[in-house]
C-alpha positions as a Markdown table, in Angstrom:
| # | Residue | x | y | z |
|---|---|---|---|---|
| 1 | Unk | 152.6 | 119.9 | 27.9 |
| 2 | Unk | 153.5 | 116.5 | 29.3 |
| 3 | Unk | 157.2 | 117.2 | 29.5 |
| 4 | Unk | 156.9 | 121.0 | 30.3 |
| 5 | Unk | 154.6 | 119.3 | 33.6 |
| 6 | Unk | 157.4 | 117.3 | 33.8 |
| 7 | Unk | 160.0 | 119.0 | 34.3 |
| 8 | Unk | 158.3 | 121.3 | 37.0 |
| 9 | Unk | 157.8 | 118.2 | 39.2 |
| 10 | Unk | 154.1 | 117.3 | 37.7 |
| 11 | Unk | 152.8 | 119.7 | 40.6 |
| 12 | Unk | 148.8 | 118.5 | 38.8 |
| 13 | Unk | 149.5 | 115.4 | 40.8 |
| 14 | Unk | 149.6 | 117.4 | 44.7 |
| 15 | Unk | 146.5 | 118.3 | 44.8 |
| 16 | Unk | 143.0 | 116.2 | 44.7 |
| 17 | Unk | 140.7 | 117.5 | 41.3 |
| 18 | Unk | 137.5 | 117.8 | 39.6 |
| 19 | Unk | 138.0 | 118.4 | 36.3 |
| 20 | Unk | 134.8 | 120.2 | 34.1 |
| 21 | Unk | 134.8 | 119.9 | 30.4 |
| 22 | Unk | 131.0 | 121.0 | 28.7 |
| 23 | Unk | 129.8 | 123.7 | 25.9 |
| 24 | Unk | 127.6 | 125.1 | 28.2 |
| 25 | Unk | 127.6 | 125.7 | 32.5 |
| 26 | Unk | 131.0 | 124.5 | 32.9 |
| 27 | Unk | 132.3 | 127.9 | 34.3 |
| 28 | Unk | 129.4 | 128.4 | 36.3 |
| 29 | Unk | 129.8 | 124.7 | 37.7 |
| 30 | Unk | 133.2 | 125.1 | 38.3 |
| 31 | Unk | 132.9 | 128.2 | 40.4 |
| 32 | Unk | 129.7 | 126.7 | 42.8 |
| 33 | Unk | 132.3 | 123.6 | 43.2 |
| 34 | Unk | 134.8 | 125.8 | 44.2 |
| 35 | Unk | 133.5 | 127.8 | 46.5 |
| 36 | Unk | 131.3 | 124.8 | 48.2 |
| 37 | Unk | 134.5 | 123.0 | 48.8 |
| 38 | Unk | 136.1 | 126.5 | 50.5 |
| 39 | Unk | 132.9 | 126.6 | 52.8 |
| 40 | Unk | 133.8 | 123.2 | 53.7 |
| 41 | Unk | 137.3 | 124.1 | 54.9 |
| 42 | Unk | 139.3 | 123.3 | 52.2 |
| 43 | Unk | 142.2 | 125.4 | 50.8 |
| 44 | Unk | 140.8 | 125.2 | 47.2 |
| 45 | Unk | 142.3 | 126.1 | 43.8 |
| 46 | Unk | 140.2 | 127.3 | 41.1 |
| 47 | Unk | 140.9 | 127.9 | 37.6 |
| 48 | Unk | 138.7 | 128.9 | 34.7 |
| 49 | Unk | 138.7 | 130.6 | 31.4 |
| 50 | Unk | 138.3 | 133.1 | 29.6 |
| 51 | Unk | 139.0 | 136.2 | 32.2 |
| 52 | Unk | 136.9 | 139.6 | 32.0 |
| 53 | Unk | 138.9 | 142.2 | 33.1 |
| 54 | Unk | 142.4 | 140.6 | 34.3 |
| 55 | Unk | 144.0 | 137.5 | 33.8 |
| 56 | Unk | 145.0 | 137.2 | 37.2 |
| 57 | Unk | 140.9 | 135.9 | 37.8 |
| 58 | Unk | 141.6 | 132.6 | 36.0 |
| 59 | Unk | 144.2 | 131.3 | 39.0 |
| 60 | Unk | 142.5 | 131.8 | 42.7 |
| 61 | Unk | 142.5 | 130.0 | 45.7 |
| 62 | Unk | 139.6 | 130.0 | 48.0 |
| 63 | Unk | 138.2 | 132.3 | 45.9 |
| 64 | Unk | 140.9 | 135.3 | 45.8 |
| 65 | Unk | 142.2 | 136.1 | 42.7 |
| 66 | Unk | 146.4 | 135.9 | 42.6 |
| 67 | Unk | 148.5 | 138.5 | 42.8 |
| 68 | Unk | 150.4 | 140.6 | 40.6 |
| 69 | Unk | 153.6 | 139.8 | 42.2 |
| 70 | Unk | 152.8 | 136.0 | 42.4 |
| 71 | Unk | 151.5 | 136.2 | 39.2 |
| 72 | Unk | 154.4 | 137.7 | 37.8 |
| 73 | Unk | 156.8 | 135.5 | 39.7 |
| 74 | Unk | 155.0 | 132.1 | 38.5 |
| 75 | Unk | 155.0 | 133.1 | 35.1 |
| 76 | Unk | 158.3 | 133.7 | 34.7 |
| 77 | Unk | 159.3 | 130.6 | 36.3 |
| 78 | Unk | 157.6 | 128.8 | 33.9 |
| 79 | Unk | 158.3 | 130.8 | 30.8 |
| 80 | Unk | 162.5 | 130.6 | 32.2 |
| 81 | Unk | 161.4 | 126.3 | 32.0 |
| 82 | Unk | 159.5 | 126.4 | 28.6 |
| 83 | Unk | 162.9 | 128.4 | 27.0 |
| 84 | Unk | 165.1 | 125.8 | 28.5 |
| 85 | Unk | 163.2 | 123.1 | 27.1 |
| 86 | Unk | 162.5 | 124.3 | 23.7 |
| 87 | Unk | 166.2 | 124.1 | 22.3 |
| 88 | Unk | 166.7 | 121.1 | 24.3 |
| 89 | Unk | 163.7 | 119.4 | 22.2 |
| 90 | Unk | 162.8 | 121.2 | 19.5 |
| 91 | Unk | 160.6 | 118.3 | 18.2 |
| 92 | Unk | 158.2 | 119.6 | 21.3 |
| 93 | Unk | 157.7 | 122.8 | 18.7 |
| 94 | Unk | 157.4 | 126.1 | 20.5 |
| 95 | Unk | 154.9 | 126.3 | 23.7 |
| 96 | Unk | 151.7 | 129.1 | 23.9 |
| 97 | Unk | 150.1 | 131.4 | 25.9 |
| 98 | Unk | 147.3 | 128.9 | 27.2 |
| 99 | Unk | 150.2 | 125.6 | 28.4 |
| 100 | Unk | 151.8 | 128.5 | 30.0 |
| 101 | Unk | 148.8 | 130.1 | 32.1 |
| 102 | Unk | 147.5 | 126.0 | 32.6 |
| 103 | Unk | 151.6 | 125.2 | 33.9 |
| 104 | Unk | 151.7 | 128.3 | 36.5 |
| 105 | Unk | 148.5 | 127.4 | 37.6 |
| 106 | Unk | 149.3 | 123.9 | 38.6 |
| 107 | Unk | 152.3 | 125.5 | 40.0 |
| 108 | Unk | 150.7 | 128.1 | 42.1 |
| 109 | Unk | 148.0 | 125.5 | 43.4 |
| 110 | Unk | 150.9 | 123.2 | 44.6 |
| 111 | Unk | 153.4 | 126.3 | 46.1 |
| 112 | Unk | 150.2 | 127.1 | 48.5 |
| 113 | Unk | 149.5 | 123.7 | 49.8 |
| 114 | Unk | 146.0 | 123.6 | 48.2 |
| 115 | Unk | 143.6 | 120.4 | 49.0 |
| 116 | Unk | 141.4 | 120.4 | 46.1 |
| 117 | Unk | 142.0 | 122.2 | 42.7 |
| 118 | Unk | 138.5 | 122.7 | 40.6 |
| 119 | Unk | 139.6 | 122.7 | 37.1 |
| 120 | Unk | 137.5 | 124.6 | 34.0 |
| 121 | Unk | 139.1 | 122.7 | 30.5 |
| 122 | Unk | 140.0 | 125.4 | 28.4 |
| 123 | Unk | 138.5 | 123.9 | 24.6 |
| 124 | Unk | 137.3 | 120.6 | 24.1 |
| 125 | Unk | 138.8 | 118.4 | 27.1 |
| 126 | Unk | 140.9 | 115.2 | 25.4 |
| 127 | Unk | 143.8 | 117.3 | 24.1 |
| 128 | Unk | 143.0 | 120.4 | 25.9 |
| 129 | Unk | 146.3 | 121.0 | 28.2 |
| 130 | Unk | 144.6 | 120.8 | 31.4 |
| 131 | Unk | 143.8 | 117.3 | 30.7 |
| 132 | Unk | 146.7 | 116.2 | 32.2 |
| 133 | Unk | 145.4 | 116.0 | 35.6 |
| 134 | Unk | 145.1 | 112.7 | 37.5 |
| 135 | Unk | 141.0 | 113.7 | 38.4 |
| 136 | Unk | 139.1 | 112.4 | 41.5 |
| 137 | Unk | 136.0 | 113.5 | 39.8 |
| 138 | Unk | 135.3 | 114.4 | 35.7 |
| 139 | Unk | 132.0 | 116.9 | 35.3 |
| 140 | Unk | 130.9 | 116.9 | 31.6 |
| 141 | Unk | 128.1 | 119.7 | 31.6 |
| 142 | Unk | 125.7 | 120.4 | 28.6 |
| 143 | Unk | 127.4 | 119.7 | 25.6 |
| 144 | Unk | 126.3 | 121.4 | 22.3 |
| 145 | Unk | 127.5 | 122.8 | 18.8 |
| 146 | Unk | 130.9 | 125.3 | 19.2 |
| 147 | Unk | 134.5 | 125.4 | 17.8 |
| 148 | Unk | 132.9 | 122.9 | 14.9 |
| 149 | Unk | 136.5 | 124.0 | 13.1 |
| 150 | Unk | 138.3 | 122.3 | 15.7 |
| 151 | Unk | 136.2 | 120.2 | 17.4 |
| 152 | Unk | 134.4 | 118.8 | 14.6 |
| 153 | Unk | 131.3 | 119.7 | 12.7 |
| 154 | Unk | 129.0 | 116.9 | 14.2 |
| 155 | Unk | 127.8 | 116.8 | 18.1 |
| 156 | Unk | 128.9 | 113.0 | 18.1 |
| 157 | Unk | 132.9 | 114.2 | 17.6 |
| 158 | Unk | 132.7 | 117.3 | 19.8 |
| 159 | Unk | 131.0 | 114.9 | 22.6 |
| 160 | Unk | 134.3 | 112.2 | 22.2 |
| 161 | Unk | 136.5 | 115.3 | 22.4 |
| 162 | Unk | 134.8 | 116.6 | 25.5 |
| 163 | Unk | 134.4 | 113.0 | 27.5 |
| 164 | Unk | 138.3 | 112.1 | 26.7 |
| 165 | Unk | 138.4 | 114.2 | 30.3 |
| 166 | Unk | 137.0 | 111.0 | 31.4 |
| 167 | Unk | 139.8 | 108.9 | 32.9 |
| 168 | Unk | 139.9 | 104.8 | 33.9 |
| 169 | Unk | 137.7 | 104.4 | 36.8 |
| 170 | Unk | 137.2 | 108.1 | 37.7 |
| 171 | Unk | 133.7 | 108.9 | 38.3 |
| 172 | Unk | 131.7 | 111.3 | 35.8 |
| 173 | Unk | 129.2 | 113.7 | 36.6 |
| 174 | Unk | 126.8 | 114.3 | 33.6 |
| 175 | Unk | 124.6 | 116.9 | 32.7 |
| 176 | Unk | 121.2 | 116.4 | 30.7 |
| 177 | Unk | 122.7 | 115.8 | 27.2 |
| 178 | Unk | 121.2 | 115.0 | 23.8 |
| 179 | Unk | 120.6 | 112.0 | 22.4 |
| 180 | Unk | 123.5 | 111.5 | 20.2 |
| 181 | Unk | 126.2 | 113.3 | 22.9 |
| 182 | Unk | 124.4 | 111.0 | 25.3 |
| 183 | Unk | 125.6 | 107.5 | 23.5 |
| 184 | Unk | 128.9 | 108.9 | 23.3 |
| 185 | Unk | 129.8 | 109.7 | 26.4 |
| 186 | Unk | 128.6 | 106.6 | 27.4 |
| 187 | Unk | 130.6 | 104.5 | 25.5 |
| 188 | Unk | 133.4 | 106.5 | 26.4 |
| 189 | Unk | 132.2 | 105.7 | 29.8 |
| 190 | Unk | 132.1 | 102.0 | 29.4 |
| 191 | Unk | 135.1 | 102.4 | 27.7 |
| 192 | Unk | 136.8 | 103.4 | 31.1 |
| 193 | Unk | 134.7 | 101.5 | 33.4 |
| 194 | Unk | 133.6 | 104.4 | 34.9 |
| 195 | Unk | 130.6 | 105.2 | 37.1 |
| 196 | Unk | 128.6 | 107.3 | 35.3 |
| 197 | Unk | 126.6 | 109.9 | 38.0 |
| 198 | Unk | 123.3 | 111.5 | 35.1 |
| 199 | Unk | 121.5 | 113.8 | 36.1 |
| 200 | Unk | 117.6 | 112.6 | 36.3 |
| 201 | Unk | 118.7 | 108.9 | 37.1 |
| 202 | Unk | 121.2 | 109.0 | 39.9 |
| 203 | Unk | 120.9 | 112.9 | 41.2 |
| 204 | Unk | 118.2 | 115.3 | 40.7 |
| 205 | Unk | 117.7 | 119.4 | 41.4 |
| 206 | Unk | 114.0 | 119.9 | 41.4 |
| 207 | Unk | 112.2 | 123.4 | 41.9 |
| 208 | Unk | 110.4 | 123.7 | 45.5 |
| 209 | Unk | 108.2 | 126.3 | 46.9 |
| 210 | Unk | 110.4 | 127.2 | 48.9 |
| 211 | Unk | 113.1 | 127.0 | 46.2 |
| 212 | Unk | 115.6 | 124.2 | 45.1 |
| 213 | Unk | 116.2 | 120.0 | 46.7 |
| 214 | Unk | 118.7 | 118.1 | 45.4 |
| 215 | Unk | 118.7 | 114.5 | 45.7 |
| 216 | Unk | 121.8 | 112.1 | 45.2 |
| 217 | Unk | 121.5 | 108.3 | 45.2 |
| 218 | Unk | 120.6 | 107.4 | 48.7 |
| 219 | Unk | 121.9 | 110.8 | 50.7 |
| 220 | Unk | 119.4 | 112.4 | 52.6 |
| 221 | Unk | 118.0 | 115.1 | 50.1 |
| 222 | Unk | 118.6 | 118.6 | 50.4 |
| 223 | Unk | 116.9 | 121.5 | 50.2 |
| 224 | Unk | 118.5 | 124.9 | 49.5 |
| 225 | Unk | 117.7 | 128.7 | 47.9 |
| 226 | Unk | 120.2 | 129.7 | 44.9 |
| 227 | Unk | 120.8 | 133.2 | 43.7 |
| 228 | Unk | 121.8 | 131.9 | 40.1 |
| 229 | Unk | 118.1 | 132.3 | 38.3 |
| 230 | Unk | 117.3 | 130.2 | 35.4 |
| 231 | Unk | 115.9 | 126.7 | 35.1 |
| 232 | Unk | 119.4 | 126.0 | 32.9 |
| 233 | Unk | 121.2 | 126.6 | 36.3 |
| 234 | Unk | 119.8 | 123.7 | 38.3 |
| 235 | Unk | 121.7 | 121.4 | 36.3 |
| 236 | Unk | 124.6 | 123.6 | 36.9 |
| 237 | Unk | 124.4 | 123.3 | 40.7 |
| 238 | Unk | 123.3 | 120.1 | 40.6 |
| 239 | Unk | 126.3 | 118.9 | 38.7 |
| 240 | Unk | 128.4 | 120.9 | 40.9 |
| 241 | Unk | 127.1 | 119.6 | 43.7 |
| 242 | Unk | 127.5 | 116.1 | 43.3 |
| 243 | Unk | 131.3 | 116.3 | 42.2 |
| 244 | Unk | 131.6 | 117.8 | 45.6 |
| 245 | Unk | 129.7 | 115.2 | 47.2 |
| 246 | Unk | 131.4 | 112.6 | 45.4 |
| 247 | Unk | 135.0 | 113.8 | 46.4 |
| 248 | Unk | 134.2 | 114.4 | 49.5 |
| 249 | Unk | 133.1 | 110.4 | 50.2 |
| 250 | Unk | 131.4 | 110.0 | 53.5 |
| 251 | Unk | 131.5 | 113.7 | 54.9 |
| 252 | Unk | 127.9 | 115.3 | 54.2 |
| 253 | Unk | 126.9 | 118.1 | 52.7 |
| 254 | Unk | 124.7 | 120.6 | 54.8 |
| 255 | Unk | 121.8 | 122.6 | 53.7 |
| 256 | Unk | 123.0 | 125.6 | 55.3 |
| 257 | Unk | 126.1 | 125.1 | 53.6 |
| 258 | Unk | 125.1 | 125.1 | 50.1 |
| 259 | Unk | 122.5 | 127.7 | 50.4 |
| 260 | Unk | 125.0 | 129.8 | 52.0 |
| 261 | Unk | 127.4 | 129.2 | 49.1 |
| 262 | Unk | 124.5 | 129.8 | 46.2 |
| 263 | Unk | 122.8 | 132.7 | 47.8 |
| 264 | Unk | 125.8 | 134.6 | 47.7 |
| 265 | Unk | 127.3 | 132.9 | 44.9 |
| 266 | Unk | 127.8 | 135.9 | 41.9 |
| 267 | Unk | 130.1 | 134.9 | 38.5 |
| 268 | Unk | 131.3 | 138.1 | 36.6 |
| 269 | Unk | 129.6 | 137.9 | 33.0 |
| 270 | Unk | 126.9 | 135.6 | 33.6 |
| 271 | Unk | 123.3 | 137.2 | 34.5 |
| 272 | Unk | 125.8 | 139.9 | 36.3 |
| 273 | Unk | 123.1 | 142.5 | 37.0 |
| 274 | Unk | 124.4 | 146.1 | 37.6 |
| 275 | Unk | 123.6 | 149.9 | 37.8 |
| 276 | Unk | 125.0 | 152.5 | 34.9 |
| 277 | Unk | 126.5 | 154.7 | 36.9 |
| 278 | Unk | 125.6 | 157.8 | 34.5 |
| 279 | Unk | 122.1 | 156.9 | 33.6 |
| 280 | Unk | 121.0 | 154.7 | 36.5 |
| 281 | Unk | 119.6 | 152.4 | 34.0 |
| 282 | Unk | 119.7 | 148.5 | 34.9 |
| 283 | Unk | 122.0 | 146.2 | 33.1 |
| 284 | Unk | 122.4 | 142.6 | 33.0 |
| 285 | Unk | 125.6 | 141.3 | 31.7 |
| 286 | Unk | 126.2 | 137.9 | 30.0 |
| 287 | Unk | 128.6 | 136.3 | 28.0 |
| 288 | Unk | 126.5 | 133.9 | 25.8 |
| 289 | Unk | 127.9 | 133.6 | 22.5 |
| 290 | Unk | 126.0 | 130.6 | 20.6 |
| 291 | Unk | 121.8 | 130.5 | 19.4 |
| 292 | Unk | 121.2 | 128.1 | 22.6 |
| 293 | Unk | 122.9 | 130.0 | 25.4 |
| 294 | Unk | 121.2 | 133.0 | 24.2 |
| 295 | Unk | 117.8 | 130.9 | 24.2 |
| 296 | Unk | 118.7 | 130.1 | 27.9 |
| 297 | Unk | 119.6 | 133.5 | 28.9 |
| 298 | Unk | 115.9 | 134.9 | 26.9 |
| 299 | Unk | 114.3 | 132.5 | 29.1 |
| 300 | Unk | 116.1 | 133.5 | 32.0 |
| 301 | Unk | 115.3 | 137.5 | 31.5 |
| 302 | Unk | 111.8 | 136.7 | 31.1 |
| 303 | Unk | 111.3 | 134.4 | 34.2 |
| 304 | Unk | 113.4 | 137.2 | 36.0 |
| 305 | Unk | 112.2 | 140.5 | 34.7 |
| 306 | Unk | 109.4 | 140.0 | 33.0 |
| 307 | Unk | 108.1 | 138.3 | 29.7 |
| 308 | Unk | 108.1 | 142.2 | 27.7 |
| 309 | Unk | 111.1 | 142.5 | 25.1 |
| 310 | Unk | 114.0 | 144.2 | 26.4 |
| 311 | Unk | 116.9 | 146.3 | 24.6 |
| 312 | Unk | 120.2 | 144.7 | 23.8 |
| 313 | Unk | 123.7 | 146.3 | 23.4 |
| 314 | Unk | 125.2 | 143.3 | 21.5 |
| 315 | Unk | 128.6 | 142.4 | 20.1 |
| 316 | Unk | 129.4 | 139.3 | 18.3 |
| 317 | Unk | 133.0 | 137.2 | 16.7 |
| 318 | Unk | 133.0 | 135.9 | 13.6 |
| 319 | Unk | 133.1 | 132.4 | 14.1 |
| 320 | Unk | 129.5 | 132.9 | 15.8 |
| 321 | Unk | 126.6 | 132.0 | 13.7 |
| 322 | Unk | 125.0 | 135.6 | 13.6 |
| 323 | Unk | 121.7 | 135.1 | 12.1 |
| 324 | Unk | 120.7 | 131.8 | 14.2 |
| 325 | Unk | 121.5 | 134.3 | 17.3 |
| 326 | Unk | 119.4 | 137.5 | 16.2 |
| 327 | Unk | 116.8 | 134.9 | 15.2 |
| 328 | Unk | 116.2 | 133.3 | 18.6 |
| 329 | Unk | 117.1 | 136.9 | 20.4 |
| 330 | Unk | 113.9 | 138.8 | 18.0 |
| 331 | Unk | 111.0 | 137.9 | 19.8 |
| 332 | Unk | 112.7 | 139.1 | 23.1 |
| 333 | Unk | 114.7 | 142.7 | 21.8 |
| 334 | Unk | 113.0 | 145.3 | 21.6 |
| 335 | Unk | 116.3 | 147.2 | 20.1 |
| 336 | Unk | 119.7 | 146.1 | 19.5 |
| 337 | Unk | 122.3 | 148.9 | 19.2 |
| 338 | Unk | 125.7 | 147.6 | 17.6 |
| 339 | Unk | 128.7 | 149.6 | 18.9 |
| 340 | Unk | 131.6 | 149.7 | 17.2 |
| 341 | Unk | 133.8 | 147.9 | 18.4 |
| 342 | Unk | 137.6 | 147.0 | 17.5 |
| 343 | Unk | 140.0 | 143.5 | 16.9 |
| 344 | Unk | 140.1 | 141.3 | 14.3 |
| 345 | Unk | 137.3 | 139.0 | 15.3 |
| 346 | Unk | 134.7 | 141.4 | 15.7 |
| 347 | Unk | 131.6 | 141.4 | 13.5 |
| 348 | Unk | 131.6 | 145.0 | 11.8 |
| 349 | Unk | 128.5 | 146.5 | 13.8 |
| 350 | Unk | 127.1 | 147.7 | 10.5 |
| 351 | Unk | 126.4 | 143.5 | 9.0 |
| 352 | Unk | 125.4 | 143.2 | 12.5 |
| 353 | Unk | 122.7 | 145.7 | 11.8 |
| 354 | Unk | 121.9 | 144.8 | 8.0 |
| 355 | Unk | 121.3 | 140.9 | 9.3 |
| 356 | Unk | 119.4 | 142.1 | 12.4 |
| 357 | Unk | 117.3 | 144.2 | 10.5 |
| 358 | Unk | 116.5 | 141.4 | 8.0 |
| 359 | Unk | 115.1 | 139.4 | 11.6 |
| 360 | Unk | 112.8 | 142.3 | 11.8 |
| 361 | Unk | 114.5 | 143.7 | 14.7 |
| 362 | Unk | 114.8 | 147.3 | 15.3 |
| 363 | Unk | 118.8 | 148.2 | 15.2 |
| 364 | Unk | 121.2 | 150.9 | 14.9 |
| 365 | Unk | 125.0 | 151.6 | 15.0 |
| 366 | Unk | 126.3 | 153.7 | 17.9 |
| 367 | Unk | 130.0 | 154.5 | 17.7 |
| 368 | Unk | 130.2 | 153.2 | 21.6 |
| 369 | Unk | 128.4 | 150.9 | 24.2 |
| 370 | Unk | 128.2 | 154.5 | 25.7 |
| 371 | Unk | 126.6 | 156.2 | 23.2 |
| 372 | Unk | 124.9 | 152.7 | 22.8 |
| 373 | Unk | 123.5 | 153.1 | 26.5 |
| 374 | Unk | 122.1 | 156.7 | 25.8 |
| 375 | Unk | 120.8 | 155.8 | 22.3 |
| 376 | Unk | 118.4 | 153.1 | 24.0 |
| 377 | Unk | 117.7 | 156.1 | 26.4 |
| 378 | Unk | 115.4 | 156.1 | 29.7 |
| 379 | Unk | 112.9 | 153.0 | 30.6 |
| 380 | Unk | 112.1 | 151.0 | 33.6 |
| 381 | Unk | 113.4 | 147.7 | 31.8 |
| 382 | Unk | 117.0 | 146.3 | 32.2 |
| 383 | Unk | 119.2 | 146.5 | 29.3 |
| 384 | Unk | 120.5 | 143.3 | 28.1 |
| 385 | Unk | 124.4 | 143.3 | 27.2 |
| 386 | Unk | 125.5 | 140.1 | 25.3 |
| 387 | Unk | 127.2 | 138.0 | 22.6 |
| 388 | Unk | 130.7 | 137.7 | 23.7 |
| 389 | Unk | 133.1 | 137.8 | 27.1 |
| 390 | Unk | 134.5 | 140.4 | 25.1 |
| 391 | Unk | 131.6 | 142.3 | 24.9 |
| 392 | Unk | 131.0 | 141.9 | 28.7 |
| 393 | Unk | 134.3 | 143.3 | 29.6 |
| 394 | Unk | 134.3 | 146.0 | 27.6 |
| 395 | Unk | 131.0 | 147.3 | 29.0 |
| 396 | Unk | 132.1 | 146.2 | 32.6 |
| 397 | Unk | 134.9 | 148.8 | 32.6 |
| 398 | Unk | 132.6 | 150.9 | 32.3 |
| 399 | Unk | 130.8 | 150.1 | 35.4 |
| 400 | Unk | 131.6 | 150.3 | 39.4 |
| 401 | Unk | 128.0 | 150.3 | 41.3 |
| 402 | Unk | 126.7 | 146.6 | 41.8 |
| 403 | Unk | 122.7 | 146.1 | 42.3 |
């Protein structure tokens, strides 16, 4: 990836970065940070992972996703540059879909004169292929148990591969952490002589009456309203927040500002709450995939909606642990319907069902998420529609009226 940046001019040096590496938050905190630096008048990059509907949403600047033709144009700049190189050096071995996507985006963000680039890792962070940048700011959000086949099976090794984002005397923004992925990134962090930014020592989101302050060393605090719901998400924003702060050095942020930014702020997949269109029934859509997110986002539902159980449309990949997640998500389902879906990662719907059932949850096999919808039937409660990005976007196509 080095070379292949290389030979395109190393266009991840033009810009300015923060750079988010985390299990958990570190798209939603890469989109607040994003869009907070665009209401400050920067042209800002943005790049995230995995996309919903289109890949062109993983490369946008100022919050516009890019165009086909620009799209199309990058990528075959940069696929014409990985061909030239690969014969040339064939100890590089062959390049993939992921350096390619990471390459153009660089590219892009440079071609349009961007300011600031916010930059979501794609797995892990030390040899992810993003982590080539040169960052103004590292983010390392909550940090817990995923990819344990390539990561590592303990939280100690997936916490050393998510801090290698952190680079010699870069600051690093740090979300609450465990214990043990606590003392790791801070020896990383010692390691790099970095100033380490936690949150509940040197910045703090706090619930209000009136709704959220943030405090940050010795700024003046703020005080703000946020649309994202969900205690999990103050750490989010908070985290966001104070990259922003940090990169932006003297300037200050304004109330107005950030609650202008978070009270409009919506993320496609996460707590995305829309309207059926056939049935009129409510829908909440989110991509939480391991036991924990779907912990956060049962707590979420029930500080939103209610603390009733709920029906679920679910779909789940096989490298998920499937009976930790129906065992958190049982108290709070009042049904899960399995449709059947297709690919080679998909859990069959009917093991889905059998393991489910075993949880003492009521569940059935629908051949569709539509025929999954009208199994569940009428009701004043949302749906819940969860357990992958997969699962999101398949129902979302489905879908055109927002809330």
């Amino acid at each position: 990836m080095g070379v292949l940046l290389q030979e395109l001019g190393n266009p991840q040096f033009a810009y300015r970065v923060i750079h988010v590496a985390g299990s958990k938050g570190k798209g939603t905190t890469t989109h607040i940070a994003a869009d907070l630096l665009t209401a400050l008048g920067y042209r800002v990059g943005r790049y995230v992972s995995p996309h919903l509907l289109s890949w062109n949403e993983r490369i946008a600047i100022d919050g516009l996703a890019i165009s086909d033709s620009d799209f199309a144009a990058v990528l075959a700049f940069v696929d014409g540059t990985m061909s030239a190189l690969e014969p040339r050096q064939p100890d590089l071995g062959t390049f993939n879909a992921f350096e390619l996507l990471t390459a153009a985006a660089f590219l892009y963000f440079r071609d349009r004169r961007c300011d600031a680039v916010v930059i979501e890792v794609g797995l892990g962070g030390r040899f992810d292929s993003t982590n080539h940048v040169h960052s103004d700011v590292s983010v390392i959000t909550r940090i817990e148990a995923e990819h344990v086949d390539i990561l590592g099976p303990t939280l100690a090794q997936i916490a050393w591969n998510k801090a290698g984002i952190i680079k010699p005397g870069v600051p690093v923004v740090v979300c609450a952490q465990q214990p043990d992925v606590e003392i790791v990134i801070e020896a990383e962090a010692t390691k790099a002589a970095v100033l380490m930014l936690r949150d509940g020592v040197e910045w703090t989101v706090t619930e209000t009456d009136g709704g959220l302050q943030y405090r940050f060393g010795t700024h003046q605090p703020l005080s703000f309203t946020a649309a994202l719901p969900g205690a999990h998400n103050r750490g989010n924003i908070g985290a966001a927040l104070t990259a922003v702060q940090t990169l932006i050095g003297d300037r200050s942020l304004a109330d107005k500002v950030i609650t202008d930014v978070l009270s409009a702020i919506r993320i496609p997949g996460r707590f995305d709450r829309r309207i059926d269109d056939v049935t009129g029934r409510r829908l909440i859509l989110d991509g939480a995939h391991t036991p924990e997110s779907i912990r956060m986002l049962v707590e979420t539902v029930r500080a939103v909606v209610g603390p009733g159980p709920a029906p679920v449309i679910m779909g789940l990949l096989a490298d998920k642990p499937a009976e930790d997640i129906l065992a958190v998500l049982a108290p709070a389902a009042s049904q899960i319907v399995f449709p059947e879906l297709s690919g080679p990662r998909i859990v069959p719907a009917e093991s889905l069902c059998a393991i489910a059932r075993r949880a003492g949850i009521a569940a059935s096999v629908r051949p569709t998420i539509r025929a999954a919808l009208d199994a569940i039937g009428t009701g004043p409660e949302p749906i819940l529609i969860t357990g992958s990005f997969g699962m999101v976007a398949a129902s979302l196509t489905e879908l055109t009226s927002a809330p």
